[in-house]
TIVEXGU-480022 format. One record per atom (N, C-alpha, C): residue number from 0; atom name; residue in one letter; x, y, z. Coordinates in Angstrom, 2 decimals, always signed. Each point is the difference from the previous one (the first is absolute). Example, Ala and Ser with C-alpha at 12.3 -4.5 7.8 and 13.67 -1.06 7.14 Angstrom:
<seq = 0	atom = N	type = A	east = +13.19	north = -5.69	up = +7.80>
<seq = 0	atom = CA	type = A	east = -0.89	north = +1.19	up = +0.00>
<seq = 0	atom = C	type = A	east = +0.90	north = +1.20	up = +0.00>
<seq = 1	atom = N	type = S	east = -0.35	north = +1.05	up = -0.72>
<seq = 1	atom = CA	type = S	east = +0.82	north = +1.19	up = +0.06>
<seq = 1	atom = C	type = S	east = -0.77	north = +1.09	up = +0.73>
This chain:
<seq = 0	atom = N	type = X	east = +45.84	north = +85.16	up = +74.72>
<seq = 0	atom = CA	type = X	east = -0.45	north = -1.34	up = +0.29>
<seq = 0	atom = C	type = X	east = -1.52	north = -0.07	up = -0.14>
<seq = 1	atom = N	type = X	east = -0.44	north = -1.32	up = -0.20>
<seq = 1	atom = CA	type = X	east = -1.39	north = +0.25	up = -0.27>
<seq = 1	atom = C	type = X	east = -0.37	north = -1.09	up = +1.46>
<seq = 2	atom = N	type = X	east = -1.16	north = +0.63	up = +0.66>
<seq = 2	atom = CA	type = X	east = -0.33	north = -0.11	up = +1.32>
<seq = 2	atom = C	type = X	east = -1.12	north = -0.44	up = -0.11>
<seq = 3	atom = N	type = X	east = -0.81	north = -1.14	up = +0.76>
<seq = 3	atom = CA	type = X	east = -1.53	north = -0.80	up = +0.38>
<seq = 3	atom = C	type = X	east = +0.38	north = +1.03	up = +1.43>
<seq = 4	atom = N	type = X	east = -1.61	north = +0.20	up = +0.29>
<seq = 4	atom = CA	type = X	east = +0.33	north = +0.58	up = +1.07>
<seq = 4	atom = C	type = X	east = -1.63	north = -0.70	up = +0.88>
<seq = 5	atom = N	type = X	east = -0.10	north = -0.54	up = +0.85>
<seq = 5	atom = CA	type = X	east = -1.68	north = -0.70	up = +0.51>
<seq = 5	atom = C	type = X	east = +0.43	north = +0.37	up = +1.32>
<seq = 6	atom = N	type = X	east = -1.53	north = +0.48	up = +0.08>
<seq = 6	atom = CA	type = X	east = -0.02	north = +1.04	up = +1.24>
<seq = 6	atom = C	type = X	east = -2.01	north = +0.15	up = -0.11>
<seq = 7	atom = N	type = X	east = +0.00	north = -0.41	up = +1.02>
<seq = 7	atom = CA	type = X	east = -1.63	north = -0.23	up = +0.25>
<seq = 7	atom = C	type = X	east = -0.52	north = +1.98	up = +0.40>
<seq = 8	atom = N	type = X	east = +0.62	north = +0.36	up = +0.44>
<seq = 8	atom = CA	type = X	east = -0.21	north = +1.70	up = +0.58>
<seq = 8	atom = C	type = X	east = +0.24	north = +0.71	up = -1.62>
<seq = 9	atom = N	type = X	east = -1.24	north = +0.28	up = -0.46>
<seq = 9	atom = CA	type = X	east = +0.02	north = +1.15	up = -1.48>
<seq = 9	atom = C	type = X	east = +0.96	north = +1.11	up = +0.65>
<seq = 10	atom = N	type = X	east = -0.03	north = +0.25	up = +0.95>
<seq = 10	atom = CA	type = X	east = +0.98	north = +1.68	up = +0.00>
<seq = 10	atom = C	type = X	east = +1.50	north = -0.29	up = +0.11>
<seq = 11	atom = N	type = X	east = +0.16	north = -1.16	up = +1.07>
<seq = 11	atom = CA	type = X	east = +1.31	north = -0.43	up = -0.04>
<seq = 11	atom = C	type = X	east = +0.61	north = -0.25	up = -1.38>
<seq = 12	atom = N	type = X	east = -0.72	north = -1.06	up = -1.06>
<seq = 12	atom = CA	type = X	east = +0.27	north = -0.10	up = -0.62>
<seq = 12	atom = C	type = X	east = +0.12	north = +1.08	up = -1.29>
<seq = 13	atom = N	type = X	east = -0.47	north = +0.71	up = +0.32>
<seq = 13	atom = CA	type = X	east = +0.11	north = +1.67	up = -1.38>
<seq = 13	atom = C	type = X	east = +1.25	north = +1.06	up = +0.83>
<seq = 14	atom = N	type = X	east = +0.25	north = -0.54	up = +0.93>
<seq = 14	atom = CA	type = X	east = +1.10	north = +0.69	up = +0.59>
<seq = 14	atom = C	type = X	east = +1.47	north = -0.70	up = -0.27>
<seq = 15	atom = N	type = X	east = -0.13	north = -1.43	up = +0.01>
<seq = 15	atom = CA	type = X	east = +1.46	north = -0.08	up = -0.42>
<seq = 15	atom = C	type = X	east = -0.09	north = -0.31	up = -1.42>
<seq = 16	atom = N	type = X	east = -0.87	north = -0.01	up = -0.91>
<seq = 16	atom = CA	type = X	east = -0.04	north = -0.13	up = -1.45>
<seq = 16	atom = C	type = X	east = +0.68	north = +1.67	up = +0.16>
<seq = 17	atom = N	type = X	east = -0.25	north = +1.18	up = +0.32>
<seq = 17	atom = CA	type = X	east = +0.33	north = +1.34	up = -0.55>
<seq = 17	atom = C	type = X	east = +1.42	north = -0.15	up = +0.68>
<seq = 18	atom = N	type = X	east = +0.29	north = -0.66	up = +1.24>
<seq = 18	atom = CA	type = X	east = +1.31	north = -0.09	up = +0.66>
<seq = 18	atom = C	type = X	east = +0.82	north = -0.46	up = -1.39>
<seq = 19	atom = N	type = X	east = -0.23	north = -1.33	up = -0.49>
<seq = 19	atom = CA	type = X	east = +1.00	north = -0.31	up = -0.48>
<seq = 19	atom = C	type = X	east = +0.07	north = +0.05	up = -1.27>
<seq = 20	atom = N	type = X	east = -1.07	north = +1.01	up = -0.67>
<seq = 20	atom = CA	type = X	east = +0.54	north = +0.26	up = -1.51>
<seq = 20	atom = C	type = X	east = +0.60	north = +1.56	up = +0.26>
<seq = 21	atom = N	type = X	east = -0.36	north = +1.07	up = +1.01>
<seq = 21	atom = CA	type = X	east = +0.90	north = +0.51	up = +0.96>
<seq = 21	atom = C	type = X	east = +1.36	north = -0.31	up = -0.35>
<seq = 22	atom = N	type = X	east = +0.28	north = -1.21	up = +0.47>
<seq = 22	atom = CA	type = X	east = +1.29	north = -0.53	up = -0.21>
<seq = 22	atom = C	type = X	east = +0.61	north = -0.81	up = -0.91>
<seq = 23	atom = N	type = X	east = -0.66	north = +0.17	up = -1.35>
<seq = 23	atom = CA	type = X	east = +0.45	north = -0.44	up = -1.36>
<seq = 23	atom = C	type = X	east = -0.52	north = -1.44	up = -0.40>
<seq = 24	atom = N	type = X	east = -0.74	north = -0.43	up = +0.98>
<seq = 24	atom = CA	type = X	east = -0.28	north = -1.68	up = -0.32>
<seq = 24	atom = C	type = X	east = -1.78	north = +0.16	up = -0.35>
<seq = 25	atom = N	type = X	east = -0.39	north = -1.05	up = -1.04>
<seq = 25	atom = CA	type = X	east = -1.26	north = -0.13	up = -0.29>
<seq = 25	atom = C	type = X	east = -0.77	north = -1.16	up = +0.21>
<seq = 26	atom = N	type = X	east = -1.06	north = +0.36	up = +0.26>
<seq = 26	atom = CA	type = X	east = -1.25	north = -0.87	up = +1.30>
<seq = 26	atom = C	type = X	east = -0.39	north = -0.33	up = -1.44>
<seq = 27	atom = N	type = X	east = +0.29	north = -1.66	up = -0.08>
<seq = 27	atom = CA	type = X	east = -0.98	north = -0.91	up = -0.80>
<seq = 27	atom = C	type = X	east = -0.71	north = -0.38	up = -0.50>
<seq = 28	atom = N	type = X	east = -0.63	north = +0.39	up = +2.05>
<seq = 28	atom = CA	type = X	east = -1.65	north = -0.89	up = +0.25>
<seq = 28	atom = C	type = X	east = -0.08	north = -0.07	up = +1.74>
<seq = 29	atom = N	type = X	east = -1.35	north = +0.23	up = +0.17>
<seq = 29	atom = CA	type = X	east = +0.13	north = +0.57	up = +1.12>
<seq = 29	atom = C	type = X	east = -1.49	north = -1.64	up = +0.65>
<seq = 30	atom = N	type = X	east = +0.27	north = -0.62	up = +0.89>
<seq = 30	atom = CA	type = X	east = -0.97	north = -0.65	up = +0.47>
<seq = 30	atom = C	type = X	east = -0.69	north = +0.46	up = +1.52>
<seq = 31	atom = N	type = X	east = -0.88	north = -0.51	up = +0.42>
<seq = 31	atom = CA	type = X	east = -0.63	north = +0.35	up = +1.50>
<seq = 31	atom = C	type = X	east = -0.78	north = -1.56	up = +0.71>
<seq = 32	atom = N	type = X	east = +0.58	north = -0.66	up = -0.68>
<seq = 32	atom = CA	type = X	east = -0.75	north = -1.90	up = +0.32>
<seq = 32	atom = C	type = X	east = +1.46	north = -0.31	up = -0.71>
<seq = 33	atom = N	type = X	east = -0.07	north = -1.66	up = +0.85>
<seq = 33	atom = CA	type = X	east = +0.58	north = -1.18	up = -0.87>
<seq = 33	atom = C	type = X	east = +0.00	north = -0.52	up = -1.33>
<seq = 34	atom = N	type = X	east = -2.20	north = +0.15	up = -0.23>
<seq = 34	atom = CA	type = X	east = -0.03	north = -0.54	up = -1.34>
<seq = 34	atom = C	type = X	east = +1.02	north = +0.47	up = -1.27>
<seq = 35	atom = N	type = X	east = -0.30	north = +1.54	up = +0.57>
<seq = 35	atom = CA	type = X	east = +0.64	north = +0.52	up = -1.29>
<seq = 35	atom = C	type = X	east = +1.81	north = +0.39	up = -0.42>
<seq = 36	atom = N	type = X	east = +0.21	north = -0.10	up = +1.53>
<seq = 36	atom = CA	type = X	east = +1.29	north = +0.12	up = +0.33>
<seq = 36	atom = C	type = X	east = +0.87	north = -1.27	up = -0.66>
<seq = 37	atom = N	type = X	east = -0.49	north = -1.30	up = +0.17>
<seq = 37	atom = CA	type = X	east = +0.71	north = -0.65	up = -0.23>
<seq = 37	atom = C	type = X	east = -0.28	north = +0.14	up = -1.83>
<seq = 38	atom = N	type = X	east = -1.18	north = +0.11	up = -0.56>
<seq = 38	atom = CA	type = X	east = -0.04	north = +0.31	up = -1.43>
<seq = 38	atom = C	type = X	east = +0.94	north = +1.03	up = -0.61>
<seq = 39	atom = N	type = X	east = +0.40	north = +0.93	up = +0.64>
<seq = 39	atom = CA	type = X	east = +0.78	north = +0.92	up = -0.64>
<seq = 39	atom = C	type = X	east = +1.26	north = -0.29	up = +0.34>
<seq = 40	atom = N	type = X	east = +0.52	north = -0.99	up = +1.04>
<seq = 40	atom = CA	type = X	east = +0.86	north = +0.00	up = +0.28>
<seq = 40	atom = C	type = X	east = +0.45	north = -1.79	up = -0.97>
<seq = 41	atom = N	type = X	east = -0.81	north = -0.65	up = -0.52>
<seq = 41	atom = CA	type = X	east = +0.20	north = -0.85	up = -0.66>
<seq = 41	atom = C	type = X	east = +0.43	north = +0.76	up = -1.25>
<seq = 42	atom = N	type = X	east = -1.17	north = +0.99	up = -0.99>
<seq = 42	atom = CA	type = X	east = +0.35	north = +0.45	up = -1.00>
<seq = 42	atom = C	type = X	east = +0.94	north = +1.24	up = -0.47>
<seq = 43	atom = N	type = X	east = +0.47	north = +0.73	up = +1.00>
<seq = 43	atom = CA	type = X	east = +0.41	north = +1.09	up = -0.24>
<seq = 43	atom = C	type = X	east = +1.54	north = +0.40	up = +0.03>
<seq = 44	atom = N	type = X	east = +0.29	north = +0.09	up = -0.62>
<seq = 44	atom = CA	type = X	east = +1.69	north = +0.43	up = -0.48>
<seq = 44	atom = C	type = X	east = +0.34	north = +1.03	up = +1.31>
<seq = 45	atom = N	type = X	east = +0.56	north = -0.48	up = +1.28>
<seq = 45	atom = CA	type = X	east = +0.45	north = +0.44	up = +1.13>
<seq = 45	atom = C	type = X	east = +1.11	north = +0.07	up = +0.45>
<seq = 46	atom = N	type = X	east = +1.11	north = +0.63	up = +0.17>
<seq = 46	atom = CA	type = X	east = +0.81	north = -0.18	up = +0.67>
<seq = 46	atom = C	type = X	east = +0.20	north = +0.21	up = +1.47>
<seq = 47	atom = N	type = X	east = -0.87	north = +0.73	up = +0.46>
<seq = 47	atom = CA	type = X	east = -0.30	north = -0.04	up = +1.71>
<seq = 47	atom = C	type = X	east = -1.28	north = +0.21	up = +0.25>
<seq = 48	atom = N	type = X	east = -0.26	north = -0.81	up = +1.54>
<seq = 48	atom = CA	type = X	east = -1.26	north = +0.77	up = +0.40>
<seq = 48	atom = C	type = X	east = -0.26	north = +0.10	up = +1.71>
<seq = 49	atom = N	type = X	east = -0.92	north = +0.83	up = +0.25>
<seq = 49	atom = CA	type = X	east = -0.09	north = +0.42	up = +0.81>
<seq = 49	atom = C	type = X	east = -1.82	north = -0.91	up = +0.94>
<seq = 50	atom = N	type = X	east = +0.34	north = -0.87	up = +0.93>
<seq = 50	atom = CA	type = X	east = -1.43	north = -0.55	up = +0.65>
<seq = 50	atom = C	type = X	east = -0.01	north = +0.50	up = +1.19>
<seq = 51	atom = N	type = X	east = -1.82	north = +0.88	up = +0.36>
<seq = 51	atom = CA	type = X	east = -0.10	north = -0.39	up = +0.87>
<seq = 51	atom = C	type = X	east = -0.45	north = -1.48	up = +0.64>
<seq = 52	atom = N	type = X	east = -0.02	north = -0.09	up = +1.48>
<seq = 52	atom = CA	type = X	east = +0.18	north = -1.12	up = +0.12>
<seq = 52	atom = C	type = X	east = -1.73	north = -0.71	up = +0.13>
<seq = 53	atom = N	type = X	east = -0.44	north = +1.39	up = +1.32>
<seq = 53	atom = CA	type = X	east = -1.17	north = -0.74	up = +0.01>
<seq = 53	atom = C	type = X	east = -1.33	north = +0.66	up = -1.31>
<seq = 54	atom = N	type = X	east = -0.62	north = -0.76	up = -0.56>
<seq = 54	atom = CA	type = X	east = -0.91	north = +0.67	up = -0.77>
<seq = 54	atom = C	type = X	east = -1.28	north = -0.05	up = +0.29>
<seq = 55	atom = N	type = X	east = -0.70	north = +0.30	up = +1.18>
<seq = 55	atom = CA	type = X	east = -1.20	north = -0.02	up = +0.11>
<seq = 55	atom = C	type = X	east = +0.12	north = -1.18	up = +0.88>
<seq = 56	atom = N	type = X	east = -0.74	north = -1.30	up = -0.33>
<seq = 56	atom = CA	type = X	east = -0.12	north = -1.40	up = +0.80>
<seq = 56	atom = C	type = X	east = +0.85	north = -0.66	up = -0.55>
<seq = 57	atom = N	type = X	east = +0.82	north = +0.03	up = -0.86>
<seq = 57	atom = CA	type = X	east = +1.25	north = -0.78	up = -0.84>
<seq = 57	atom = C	type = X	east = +1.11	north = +0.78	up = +0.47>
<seq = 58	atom = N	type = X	east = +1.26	north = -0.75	up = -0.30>
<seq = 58	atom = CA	type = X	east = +1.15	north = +0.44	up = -0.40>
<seq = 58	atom = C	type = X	east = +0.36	north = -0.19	up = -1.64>
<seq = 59	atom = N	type = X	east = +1.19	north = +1.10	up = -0.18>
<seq = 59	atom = CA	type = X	east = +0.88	north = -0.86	up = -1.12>
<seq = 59	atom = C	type = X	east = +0.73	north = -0.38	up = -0.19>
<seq = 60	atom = N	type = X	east = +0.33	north = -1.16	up = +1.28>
<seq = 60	atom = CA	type = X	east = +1.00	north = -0.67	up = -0.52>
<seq = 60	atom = C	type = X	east = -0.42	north = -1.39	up = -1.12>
<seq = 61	atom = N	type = X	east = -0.85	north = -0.06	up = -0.46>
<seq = 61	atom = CA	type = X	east = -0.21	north = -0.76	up = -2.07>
<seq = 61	atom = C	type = X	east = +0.55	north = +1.15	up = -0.48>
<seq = 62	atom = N	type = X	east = +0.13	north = +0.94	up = +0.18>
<seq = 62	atom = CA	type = X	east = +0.45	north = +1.14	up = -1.01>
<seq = 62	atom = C	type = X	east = +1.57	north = -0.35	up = +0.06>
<seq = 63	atom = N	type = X	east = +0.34	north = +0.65	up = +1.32>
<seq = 63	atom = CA	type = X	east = +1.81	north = -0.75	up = +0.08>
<seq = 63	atom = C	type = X	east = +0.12	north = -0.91	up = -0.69>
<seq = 64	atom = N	type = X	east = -0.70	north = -1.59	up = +0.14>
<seq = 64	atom = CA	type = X	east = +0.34	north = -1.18	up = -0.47>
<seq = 64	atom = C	type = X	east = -0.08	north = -0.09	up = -1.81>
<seq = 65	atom = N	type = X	east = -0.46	north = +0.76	up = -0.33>
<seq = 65	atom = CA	type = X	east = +0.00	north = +0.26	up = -1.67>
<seq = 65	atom = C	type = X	east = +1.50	north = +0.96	up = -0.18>
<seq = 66	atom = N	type = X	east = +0.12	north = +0.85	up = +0.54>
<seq = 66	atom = CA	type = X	east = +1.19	north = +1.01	up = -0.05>
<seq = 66	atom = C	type = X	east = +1.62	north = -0.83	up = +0.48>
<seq = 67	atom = N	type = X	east = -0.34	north = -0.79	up = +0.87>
<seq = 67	atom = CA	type = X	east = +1.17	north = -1.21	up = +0.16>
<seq = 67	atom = C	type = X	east = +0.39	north = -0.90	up = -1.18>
<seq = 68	atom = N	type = X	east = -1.47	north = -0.35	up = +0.14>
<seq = 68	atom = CA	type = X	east = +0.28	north = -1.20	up = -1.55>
<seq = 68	atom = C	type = X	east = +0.56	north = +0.70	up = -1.32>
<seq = 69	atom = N	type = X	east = -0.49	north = +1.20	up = -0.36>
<seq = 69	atom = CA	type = X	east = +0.56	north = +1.00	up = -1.03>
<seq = 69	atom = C	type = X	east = +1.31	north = +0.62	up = +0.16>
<seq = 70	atom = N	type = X	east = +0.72	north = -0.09	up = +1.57>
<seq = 70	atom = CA	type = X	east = +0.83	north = +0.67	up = +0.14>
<seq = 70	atom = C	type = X	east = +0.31	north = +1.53	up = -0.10>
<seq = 71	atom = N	type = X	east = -1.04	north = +0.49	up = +0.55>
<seq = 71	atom = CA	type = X	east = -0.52	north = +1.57	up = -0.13>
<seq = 71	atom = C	type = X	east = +0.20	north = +0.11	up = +1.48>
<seq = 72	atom = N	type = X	east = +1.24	north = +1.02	up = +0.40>
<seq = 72	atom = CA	type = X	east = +0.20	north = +0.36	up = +1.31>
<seq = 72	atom = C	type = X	east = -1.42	north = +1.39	up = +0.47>
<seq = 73	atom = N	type = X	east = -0.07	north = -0.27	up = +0.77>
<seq = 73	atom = CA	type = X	east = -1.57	north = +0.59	up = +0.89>
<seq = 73	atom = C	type = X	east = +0.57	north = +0.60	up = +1.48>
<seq = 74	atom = N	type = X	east = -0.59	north = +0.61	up = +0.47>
<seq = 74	atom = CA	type = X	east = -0.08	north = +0.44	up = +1.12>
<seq = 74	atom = C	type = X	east = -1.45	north = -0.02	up = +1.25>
<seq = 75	atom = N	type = X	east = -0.50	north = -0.12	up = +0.95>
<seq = 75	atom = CA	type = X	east = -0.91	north = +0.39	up = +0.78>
<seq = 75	atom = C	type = X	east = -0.12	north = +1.13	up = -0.08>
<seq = 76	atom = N	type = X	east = -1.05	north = +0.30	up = +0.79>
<seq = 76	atom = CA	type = X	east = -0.63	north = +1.59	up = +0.80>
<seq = 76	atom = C	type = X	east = -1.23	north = -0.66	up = +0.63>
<seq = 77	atom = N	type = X	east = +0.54	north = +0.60	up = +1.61>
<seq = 77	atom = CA	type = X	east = -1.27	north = -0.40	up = +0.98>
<seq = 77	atom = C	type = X	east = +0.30	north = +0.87	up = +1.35>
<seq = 78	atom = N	type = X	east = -1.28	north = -0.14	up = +0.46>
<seq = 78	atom = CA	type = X	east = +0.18	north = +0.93	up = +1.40>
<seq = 78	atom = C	type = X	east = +0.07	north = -0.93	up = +0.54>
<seq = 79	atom = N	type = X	east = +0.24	north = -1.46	up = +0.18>
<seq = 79	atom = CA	type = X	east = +0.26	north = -0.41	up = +0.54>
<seq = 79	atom = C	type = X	east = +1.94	north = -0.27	up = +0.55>
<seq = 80	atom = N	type = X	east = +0.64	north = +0.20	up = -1.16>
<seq = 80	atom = CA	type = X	east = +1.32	north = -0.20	up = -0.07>
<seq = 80	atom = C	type = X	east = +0.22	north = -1.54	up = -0.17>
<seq = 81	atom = N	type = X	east = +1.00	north = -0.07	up = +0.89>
<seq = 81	atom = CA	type = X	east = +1.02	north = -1.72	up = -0.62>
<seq = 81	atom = C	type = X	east = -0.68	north = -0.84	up = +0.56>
<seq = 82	atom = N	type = X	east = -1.79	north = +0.43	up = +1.12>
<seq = 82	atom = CA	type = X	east = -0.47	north = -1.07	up = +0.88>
<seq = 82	atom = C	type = X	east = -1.07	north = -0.38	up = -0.92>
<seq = 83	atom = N	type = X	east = -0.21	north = +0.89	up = -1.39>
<seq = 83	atom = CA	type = X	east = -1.11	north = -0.75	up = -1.00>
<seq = 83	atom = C	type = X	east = +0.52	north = -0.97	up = -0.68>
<seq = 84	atom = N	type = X	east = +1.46	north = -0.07	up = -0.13>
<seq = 84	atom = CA	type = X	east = +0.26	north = -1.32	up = -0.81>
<seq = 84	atom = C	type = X	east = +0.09	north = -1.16	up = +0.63>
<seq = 85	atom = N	type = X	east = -0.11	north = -0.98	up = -1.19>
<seq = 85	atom = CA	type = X	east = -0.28	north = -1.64	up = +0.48>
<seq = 85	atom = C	type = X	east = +1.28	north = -0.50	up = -0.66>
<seq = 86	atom = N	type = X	east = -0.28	north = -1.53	up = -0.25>
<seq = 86	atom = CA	type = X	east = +0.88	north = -0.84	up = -0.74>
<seq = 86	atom = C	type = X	east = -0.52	north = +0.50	up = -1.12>
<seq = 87	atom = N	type = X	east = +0.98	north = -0.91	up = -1.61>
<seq = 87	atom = CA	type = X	east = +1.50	north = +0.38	up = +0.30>
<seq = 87	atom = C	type = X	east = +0.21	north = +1.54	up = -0.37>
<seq = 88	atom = N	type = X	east = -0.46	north = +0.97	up = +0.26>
<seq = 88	atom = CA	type = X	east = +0.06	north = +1.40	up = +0.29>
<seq = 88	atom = C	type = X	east = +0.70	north = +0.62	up = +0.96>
<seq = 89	atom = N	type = X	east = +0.73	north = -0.72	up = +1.16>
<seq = 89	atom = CA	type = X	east = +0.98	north = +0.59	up = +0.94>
<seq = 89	atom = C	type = X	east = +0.56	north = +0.97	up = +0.13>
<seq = 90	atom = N	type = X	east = +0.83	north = -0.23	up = -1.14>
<seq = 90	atom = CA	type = X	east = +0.96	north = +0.97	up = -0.46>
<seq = 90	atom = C	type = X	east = -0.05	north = +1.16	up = -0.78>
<seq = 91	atom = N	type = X	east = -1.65	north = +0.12	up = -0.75>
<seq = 91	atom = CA	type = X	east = -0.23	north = +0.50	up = -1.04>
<seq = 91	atom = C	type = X	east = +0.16	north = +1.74	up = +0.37>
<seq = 92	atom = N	type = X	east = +0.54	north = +0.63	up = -0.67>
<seq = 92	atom = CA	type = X	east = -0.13	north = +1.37	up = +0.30>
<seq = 92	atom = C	type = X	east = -1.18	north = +0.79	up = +0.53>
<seq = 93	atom = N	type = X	east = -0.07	north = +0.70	up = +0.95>
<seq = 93	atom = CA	type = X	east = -1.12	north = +0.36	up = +0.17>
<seq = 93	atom = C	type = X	east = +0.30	north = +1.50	up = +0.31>
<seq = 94	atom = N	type = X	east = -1.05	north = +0.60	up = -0.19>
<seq = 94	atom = CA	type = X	east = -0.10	north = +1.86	up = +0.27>
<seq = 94	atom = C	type = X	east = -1.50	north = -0.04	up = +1.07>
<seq = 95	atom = N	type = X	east = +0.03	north = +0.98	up = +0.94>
<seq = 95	atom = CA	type = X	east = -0.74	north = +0.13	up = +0.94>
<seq = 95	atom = C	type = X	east = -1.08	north = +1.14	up = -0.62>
<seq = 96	atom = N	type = X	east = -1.26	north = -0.39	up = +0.34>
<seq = 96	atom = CA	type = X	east = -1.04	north = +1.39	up = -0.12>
<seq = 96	atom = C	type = X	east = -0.28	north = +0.37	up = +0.93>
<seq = 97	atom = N	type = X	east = +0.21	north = +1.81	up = +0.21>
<seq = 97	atom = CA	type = X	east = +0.05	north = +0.51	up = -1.01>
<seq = 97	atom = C	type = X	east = +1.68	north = +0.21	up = -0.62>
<seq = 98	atom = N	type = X	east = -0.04	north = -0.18	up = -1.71>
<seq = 98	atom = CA	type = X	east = +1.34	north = +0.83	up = -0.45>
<seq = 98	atom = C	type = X	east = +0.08	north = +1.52	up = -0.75>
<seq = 99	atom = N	type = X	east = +0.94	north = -0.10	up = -0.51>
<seq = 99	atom = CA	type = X	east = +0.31	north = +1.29	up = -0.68>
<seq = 99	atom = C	type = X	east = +1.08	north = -0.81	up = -1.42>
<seq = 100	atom = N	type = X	east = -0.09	north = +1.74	up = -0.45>
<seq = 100	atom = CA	type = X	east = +0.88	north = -0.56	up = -1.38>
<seq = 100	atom = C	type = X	east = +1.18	north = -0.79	up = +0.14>
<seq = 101	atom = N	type = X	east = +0.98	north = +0.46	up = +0.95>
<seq = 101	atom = CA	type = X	east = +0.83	north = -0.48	up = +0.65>
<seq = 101	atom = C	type = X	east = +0.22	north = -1.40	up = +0.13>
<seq = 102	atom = N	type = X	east = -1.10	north = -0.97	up = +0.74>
<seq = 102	atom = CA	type = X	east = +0.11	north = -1.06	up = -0.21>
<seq = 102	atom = C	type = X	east = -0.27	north = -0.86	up = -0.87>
<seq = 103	atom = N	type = X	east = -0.62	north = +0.97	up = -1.33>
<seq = 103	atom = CA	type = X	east = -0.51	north = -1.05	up = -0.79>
<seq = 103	atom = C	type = X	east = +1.39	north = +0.31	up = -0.81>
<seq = 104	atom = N	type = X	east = +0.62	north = +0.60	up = -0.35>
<seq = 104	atom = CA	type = X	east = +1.04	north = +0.38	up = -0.60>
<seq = 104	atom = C	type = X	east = +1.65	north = -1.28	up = +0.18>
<seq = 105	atom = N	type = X	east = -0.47	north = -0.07	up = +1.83>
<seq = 105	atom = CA	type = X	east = +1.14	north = -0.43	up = +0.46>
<seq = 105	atom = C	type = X	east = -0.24	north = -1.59	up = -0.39>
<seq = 106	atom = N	type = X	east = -1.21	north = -0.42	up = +0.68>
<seq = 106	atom = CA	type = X	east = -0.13	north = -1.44	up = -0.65>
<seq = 106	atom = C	type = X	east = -0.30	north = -0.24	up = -1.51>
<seq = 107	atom = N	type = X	east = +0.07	north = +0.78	up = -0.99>
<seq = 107	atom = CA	type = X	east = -0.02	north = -0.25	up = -1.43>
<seq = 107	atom = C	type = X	east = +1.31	north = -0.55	up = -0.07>
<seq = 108	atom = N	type = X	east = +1.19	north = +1.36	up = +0.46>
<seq = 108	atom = CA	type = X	east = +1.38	north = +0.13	up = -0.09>
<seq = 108	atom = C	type = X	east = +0.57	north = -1.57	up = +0.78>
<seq = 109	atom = N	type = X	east = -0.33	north = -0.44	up = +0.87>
<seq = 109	atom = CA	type = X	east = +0.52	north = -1.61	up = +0.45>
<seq = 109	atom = C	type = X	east = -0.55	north = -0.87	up = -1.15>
<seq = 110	atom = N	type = X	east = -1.36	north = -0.22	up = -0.64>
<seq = 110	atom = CA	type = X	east = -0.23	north = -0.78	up = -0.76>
<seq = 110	atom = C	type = X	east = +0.59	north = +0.05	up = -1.57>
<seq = 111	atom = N	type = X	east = +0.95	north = +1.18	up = +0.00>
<seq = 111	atom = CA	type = X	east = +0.00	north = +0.11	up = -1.55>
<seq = 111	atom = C	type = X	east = +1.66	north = -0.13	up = +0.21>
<seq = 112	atom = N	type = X	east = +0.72	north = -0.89	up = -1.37>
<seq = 112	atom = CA	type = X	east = +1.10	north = -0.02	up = +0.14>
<seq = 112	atom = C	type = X	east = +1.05	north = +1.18	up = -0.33>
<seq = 113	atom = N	type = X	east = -0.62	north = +1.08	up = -0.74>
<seq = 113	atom = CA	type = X	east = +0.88	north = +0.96	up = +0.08>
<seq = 113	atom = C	type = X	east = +0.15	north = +0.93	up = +1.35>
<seq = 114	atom = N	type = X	east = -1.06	north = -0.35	up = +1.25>
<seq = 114	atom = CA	type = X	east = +0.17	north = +0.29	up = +1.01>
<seq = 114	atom = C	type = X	east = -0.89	north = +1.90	up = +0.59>
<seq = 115	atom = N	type = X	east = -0.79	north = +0.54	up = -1.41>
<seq = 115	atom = CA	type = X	east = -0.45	north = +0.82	up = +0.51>
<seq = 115	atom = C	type = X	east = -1.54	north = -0.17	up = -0.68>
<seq = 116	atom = N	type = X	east = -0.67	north = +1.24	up = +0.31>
<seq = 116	atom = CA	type = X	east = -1.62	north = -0.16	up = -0.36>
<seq = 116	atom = C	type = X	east = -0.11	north = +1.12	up = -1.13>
């Protein structure tokens, strides 16, 4: 699968880029802001991705809202858990920081229809 992965933390983010080509899937494009998040996530041939939520003084949820409109299933990551999401994000999958391979594996495997990562 080819993966957006925006994540404001450089280490976090070089950790699940090696997690998940690790696990056979290839990182896109990697953002750490909105600006650019939502740019790559406008132009880039994606089939999943991975947001954190908060990025510094922003969130991304404009990033979600491009990945909705495209129909590109996404996931969270926050230390905050299910109390960082807002509207209409409720429901949206979320993984707790800190994770492991494990969970990024497991929530790929719910978002993808053949059911694994």
């Amino acid at each position: 699968m080819k993966i957006l992965i925006v994540e404001d933390e450089a280490l976090i983010a070089m950790m699940v880029e090696d997690i998940l080509e690790e696990l056979g899937h290839e990182v896109v494009g990697t953002a750490n802001g909105v600006k650019r998040g939502v740019d790559l996530a406008n132009a880039l041939d994606i089939d999943l991705a991975m947001l954190d939520i908060n990025l510094g003084r922003e969130t991304s949820f404009p990033i979600a809202d491009v990945l909705n409109q495209r129909r590109i299933p996404f996931f969270f990551a926050t230390g905050y858990g299910l109390a960082g999401l807002e509207e209409p994000y409720l429901g949206t999958l979320t993984i707790k920081k800190p994770f492991g391979r494990e969970d990024l594996a497991n929530a790929i495997a719910q978002l993808t229809p053949e059911g694994h990562a």
